[in-house]
C-alpha positions in Angstrom: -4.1 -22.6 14.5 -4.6 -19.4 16.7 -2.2 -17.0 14.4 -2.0 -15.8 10.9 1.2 -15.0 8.9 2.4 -13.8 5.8 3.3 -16.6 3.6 4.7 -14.7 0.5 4.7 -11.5 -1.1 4.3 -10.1 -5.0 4.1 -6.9 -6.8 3.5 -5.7 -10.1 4.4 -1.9 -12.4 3.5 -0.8 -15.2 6.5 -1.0 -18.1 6.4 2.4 -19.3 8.6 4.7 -16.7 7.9 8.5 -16.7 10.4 10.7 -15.5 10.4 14.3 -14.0 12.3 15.8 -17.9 8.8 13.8 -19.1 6.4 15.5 -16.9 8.5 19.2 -17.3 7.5 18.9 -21.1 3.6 18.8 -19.5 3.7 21.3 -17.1 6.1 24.4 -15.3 8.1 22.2 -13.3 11.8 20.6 -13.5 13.6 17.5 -12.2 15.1 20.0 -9.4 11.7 21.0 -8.0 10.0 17.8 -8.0 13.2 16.6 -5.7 13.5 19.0 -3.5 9.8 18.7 -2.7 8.7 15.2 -3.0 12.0 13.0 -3.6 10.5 11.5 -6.6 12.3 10.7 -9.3 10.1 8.4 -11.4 6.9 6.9 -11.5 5.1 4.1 -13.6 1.9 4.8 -15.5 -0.4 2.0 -16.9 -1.7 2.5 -20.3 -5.4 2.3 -21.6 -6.2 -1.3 -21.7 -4.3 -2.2 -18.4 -7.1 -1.8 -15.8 -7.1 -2.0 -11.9 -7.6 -5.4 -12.0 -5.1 -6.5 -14.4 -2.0 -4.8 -12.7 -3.7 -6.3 -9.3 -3.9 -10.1 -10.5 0.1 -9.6 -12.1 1.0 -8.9 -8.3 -1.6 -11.4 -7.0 0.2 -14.4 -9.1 3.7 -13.3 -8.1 2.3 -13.7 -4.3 1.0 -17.3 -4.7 3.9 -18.7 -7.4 6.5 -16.9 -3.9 4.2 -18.9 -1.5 3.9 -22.3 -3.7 0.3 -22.2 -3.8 -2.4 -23.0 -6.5 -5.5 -20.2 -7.4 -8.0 -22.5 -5.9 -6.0 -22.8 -2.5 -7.6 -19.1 -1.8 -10.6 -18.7 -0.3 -11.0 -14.5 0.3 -9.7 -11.8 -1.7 -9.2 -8.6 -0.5 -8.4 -5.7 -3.0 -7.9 -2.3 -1.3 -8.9 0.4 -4.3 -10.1 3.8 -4.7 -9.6 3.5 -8.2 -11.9 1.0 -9.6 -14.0 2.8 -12.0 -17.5 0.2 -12.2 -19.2 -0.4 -9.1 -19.8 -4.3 -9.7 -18.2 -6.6 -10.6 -15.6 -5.8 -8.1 -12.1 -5.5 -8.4 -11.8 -8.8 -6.1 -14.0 -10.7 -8.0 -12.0 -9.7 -11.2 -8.9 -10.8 -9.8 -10.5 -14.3 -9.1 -11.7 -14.2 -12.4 -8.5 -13.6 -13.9 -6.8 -16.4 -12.1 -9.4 -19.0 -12.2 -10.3 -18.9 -8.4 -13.2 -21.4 -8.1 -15.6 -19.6 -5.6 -13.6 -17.4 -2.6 -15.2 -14.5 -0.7 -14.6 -11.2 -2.9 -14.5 -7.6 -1.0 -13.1 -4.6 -1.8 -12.1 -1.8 0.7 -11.8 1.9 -0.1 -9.6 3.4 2.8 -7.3 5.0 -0.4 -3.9 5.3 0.8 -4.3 2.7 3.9 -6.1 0.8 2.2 -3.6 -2.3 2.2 -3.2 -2.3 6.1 -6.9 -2.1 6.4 -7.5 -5.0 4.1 -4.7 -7.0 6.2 -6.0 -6.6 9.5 -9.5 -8.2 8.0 -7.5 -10.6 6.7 -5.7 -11.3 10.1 -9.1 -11.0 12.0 -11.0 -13.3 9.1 -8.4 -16.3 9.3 -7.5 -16.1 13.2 -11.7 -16.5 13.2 -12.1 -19.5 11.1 -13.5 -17.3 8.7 -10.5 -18.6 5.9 -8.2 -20.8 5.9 -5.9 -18.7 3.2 -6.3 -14.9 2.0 -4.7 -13.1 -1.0 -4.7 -9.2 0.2 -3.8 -6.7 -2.5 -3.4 -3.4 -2.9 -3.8 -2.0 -6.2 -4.7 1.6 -7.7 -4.5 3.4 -11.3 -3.6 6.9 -9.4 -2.9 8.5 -14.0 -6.6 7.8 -14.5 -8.1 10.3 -11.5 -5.6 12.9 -12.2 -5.7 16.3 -13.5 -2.1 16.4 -15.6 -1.9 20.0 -15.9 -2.1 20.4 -11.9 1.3 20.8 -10.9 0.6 19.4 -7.4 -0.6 16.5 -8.1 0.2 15.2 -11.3 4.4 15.1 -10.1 3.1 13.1 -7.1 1.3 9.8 -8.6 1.9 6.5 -9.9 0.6 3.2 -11.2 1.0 -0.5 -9.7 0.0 -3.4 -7.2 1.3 -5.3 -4.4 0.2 -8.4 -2.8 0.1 -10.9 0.1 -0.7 -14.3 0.9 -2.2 -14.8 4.2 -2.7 -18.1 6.0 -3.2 -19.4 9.4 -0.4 -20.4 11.4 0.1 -21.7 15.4 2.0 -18.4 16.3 0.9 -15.1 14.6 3.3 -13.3 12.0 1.0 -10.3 11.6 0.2 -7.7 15.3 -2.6 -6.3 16.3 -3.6 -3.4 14.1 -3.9 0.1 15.2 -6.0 1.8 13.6 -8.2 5.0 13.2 -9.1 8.4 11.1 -9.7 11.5 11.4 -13.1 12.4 9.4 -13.7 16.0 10.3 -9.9 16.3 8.2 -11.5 14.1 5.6 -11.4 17.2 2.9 -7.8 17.0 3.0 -7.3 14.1 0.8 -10.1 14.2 -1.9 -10.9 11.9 -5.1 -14.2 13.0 -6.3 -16.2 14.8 -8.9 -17.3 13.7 -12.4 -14.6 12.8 -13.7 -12.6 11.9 -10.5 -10.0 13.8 -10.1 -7.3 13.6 -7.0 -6.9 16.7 -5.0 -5.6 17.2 -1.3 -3.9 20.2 1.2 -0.9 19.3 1.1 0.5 21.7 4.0 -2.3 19.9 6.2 -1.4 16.3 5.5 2.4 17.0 5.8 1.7 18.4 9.5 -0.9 15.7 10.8 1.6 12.7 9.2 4.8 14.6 10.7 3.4 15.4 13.9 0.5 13.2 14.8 1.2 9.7 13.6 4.8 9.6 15.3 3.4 8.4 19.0 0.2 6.4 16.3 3.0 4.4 15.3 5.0 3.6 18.3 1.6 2.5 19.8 1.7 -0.2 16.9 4.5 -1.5 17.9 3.4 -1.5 21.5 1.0 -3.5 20.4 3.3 -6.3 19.0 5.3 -6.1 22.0 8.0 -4.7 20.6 10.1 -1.2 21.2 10.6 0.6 17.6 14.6 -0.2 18.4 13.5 -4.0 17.6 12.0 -3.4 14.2 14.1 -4.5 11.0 12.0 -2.5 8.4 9.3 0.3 8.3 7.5 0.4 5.4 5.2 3.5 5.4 3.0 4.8 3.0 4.8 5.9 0.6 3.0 9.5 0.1 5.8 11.9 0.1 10.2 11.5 0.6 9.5 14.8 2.7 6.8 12.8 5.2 9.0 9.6 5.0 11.7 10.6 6.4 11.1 13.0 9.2 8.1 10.3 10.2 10.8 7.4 10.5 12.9 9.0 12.5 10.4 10.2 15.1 9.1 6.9 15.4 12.5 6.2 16.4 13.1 2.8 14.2 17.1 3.7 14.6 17.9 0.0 13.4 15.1 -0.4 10.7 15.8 -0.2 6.8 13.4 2.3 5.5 11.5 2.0 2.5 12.1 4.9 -0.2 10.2 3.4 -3.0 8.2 6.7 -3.9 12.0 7.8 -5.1 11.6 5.1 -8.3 7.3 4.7 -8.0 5.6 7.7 -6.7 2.5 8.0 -4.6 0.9 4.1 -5.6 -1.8 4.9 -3.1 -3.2 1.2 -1.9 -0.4 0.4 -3.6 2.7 1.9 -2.3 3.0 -0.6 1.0 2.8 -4.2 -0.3 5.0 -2.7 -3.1 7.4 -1.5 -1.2 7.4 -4.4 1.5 7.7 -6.7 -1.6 10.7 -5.0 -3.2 12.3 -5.2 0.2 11.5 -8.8 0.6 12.8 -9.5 -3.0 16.5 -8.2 -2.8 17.0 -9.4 0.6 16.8 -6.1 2.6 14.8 -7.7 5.1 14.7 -11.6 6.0 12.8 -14.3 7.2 11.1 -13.4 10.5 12.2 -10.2 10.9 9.6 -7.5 12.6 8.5 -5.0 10.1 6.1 -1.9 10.6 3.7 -1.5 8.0 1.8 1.7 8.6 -0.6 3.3 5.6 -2.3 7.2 6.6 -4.1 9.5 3.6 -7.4 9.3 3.1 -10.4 10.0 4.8 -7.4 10.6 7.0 -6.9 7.3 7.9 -4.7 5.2 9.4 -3.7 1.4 10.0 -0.3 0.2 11.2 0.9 -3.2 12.6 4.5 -5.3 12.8 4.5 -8.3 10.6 7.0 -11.0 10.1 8.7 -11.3 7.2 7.8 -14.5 5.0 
């Protein structure tokens, strides 16, 4: 076994839904303007007693009952997070916890917003090097509890949920070399800090680095997979903004590639937004078995990780 794939996918929301109406009785804003600027419609917000963890294991199970596997088949969790609130234990080792993993290898990763494309390229690289055998990667976050709900541009922007992926090893690999990178002297663009954390970014600055930087970041992905952008079934990008979406796929030049629009019905998930969107893709059939899909998450720090996967 030289290669790792993708064996199944899962994700997980929050039930209660809260709409732009909802967020216009909080602060001066209207359906209209959220629209227009973001493309968000709705977004899901997790409650008091559901912690990072808990909507992260939801997703996790989904991913292993799609790929037919028991907890205990899973030797490394991954949890990409920038919203786990205790330092230790770790959101991985919660998850395992939670679904009575006997003794895996539990790491988080902070790279916020490509977090999730971070944690699967250490997947990838883990299992191709004997490291594991099988790894659950998950992206999870809990975006309501760092932010500040009377900021306008912010609080219109976020949402709640997890996504997950079972990785094992396979003779030809289902998952392309990653391409990835950051920007650090940009790093005060995207910001979750303070006491309490609270999010915060420059939004004019992330909308012209994503729109006009990561276009040729991208297409080098793909290069990497030995594929043109033409070949690609799907692009899932982060899931930040309709307004970054959009303008990024095109320039990518994907011209045969369902897009994901998820943000419209979830909002900015963070770690979250990419296995959640692949997922939802995966589930009603947008995408099938073996098709090449781009999987690129940028934010934070500003980072960046992209690379083509095969469907499960």
């Amino acid at each position: 076994m030289n290669g790792s794939r993708i064996a199944a996918v899962g994700h997980y929301q929050p039930a209660k839904v809260l709409t732009n109406e909802d967020l216009a009785g909080l602060v001066d804003t209207s359906d209209e303007w959220i629209r227009s600027r973001v493309g968000i419609r709705t977004r899901h917000i997790a409650g008091p007693d559901e912690p990072v963890d808990e909507l992260a294991a939801h997703a996790a199970a989904k991913a292993l009952a799609a790929a037919g596997l028991a907890p205990a088949d899973i030797d490394l969790v991954l949890v990409a997070t920038s919203t786990a609130v205790d330092r230790s234990p770790n959101m991985a080792a919660r998850v395992a916890a939670r679904l009575g993993m006997p003794q895996p290898a539990t790491m988080d990763l902070n790279v916020v917003c490509a977090g999730f494309t971070h944690a699967l390229a250490t997947a990838d690289h883990a299992v191709r090097a004997g490291g594991a055998s099988r790894a659950l990667v998950i992206g999870a976050d809990k975006m309501s509890e760092v932010t500040d709900w009377s900021d306008r541009s912010t609080c219109v922007l976020v949402g709640d949920g997890a996504g997950a992926a079972v990785v094992e090893a396979a003779e030809e690999s289902g998952i392309g070399p990653v391409l990835w990178g950051s920007v650090p002297e940009m790093g005060h663009a995207v910001r979750i800090e303070g006491t309490p954390p609270r999010f915060a970014q420059e939004g004019q600055s992330v909308y012209r680095w994503a729109t006009t930087q990561l276009p040729p970041i991208a297409r080098r992905a793909c290069e990497r997979a030995g594929l043109e952008p033409a070949d690609l079934a799907g692009v899932v990008l982060h899931q930040a903004n309709l307004r970054i979406i959009e303008p990024l796929a095109e320039k990518i030049g994907a011209v045969n590639a369902v897009v994901a629009r998820d943000v419209t019905e979830s909002g900015n998930t963070s770690a979250a937004s990419i296995p959640l969107a692949f997922s939802k893709l995966v589930e009603r059939g947008a995408v099938s078995t073996g098709d090449p899909v781009l999987l690129f998450g940028f934010g934070g720090n500003l980072s960046y990780a992209g690379q083509v996967v095969r469907c499960p």
